[in-house]
N, C-alpha and C positions, 0 to 999 in steps of 0.2 A: 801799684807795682807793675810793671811790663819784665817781662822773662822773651829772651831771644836767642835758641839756642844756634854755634854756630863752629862750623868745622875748619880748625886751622891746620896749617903743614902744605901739602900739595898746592890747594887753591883749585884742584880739579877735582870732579865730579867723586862722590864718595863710592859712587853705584855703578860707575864707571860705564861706556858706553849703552847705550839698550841694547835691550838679550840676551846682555852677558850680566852673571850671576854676581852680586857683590863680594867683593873682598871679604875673607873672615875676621877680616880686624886691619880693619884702613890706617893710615899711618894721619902721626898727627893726633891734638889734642882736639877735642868738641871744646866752647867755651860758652858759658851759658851766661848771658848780659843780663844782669837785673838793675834796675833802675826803678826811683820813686821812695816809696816805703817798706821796710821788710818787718813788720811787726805782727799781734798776734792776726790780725785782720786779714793779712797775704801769706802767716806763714803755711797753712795746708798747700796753697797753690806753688810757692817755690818749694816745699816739700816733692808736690808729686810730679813737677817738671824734674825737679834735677833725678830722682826715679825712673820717669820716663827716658829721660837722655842715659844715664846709666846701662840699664836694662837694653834700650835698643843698640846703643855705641859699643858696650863693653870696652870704653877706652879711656884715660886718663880725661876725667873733668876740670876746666878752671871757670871759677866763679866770678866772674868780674864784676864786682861791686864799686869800679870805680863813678858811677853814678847811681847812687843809693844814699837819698840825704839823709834818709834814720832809719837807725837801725835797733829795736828796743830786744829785750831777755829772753821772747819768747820765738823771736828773728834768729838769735843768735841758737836756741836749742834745736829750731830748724834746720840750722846749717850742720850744727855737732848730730842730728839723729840724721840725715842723709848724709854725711861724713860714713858714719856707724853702717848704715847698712850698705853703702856702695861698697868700704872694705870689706864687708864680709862677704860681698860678691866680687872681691878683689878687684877693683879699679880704684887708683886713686883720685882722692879730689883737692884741689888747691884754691886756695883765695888769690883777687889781684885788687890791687890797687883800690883800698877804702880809703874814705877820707879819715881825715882827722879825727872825728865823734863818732862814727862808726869804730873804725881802728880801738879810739877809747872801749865800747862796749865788746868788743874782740878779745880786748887784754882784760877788762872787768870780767867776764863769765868764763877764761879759760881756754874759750875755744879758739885762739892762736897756739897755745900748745899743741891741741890736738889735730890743728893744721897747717899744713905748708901756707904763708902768708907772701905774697909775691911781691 
């Protein structure tokens, strides 16, 4: 699995010139690209990326899973527990673009409900 987190909206710099202090909340979502495998084997690591982006962003997350060829239950409990804790640090987070057999295990385990699916 490869994780790439990446900030859309402006397309300029989040941190904006040097010297000058960052924005308190950049406009624009972070979108965080995973790709490969998202099962029990990678789910700690996309766990504590999307955390990490979370925590440092404070900004609306989307998870683009449109290249992720499998996605298995304990993939999918990864995504609903960082779901869980980024609303409780009130950012939301959205999925984009699963394929087909992902999508399936999305609607199997629930956690299309409990996410914006894009």
């Amino acid at each position: 699995m490869a994780l790439e987190p990446r900030n859309s909206g402006t397309g300029s710099d989040p941190h904006g010139p040097a010297g000058s202090p960052p924005p308190a909340r950049p406009p624009g979502d972070v979108v965080l690209i995973v790709s490969g495998e998202v099962d029990l084997a990678t789910r700690d690591e996309l766990l504590i990326r999307l955390l990490t982006v979370v925590l440092t962003s404070r900004r609306r997350v989307v998870i683009d899973l449109t290249d992720v060829d499998f996605l298995d239950a304990a993939g999918a409990r990864a995504l609903r527990r960082g779901h869980k804790l980024a609303r409780d640090l009130g950012v939301d987070v959205a999925l984009r673009g699963p394929q087909p057999g992902v999508r399936r295990v999305l609607d199997l385990t629930g956690t299309d409900v409990l996410m914006t699916v894009e």
